[in-house]
Residue, then its C-alpha position, 0 to 999 in steps of 0.5 A: x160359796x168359795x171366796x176368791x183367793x184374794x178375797x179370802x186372804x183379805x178377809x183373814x187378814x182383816x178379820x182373823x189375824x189381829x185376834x191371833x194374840x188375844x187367841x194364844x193368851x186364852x188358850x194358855x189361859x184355859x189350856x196351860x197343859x197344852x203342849x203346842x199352841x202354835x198347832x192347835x192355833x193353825x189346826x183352828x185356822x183351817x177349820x175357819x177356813x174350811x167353814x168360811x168356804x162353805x159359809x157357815x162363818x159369821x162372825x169370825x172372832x167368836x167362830x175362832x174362839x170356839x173353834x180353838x176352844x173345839x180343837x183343845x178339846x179334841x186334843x184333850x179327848x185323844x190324849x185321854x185314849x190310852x191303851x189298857x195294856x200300856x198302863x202298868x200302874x192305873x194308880x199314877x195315871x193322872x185324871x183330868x177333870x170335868x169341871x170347868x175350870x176357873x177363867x171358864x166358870x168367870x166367863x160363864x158368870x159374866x155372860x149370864x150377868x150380860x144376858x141377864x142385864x139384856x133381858x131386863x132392858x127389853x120391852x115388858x111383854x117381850x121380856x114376859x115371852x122370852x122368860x116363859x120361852x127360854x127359862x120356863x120352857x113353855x111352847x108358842x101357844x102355851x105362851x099365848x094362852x098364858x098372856x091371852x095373845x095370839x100365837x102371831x104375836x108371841x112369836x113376833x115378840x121372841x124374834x124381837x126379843x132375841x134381836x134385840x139381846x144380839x144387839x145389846x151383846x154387839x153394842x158391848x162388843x160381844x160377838x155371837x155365832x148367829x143370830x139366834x133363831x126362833x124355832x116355829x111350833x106348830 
């Protein structure tokens, strides 16, 4: 599905570049062991790009973010790689941790208070289906046996409940992937 050069270059243009200085502070933010973030914010471009030719691009903020996020990652994971007998002293090798760090665990928070905040907002029987669906895990027919509805109307509501969370996340300004898509059980 490639984009027309011009096409291409206005989209990024449009879409990509004003976020450029917002990327840089959440990387240095996130990431302020990074040694390049010049490299890492172009390595993130190409691989937008690449992913906006085969269209997998939705919306281009959040794809960049996570992106960036994907390819700091990587670089943290190679670097890790060291050679056994590199090391003289495995006692000065200084080790990363896994835990998120700080603006990762705000963030994580906040999402959670703004998902949960979508969910109250929804309709009662939808808020019920979502719940059993993504908190409790239950199946499609378990949730119309569950709710004495048939399994048409359960997966109905999910599709509902599931647009209408977007929404809410879009009406604040919070960009997703994709659209999250409800997976049929039959």
């Amino acid at each position: 599905m490639g984009l027309p050069d011009r096409s291409l270059s206005r989209w990024f243009a449009d879409e990509v570049q004003p976020h450029e200085p917002s990327l840089r502070s959440y990387l240095r933010a996130v990431f302020p062991s990074l040694p390049d973030i010049d490299d890492l914010v172009q390595e993130s471009y190409a691989r937008l790009l690449r992913a906006k030719e085969t269209g997998r691009v939705t919306y281009a903020k959040a794809f960049l973010f996570t992106t960036a996020r994907n390819a700091a990652l990587d670089f943290f994971r190679r670097r890790k790689v060291v050679s056994i007998e590199c090391v003289a002293d495995p006692g000065a090798l200084s080790v990363m941790e896994d835990r998120p760090d700080a603006a990762e665990a705000v963030n994580k928070q906040q999402e959670l208070a703004l998902l949960s905040e979508a969910v109250r907002d929804l309709p009662d029987r939808c808020r019920q289906v979502l719940t059993l669906r993504l908190l409790y895990g239950f199946s499609q027919k378990q949730i119309a046996a569950e709710m004495r509805i048939s399994e048409h109307t359960v997966k109905a509501q999910l599709a509902k409940g599931m647009r209408r969370c977007a929404d809410y996340f879009e009406a604040r300004g919070v960009r997703t992937l994709r659209r999250p898509k409800v997976e049929d059980e039959t």
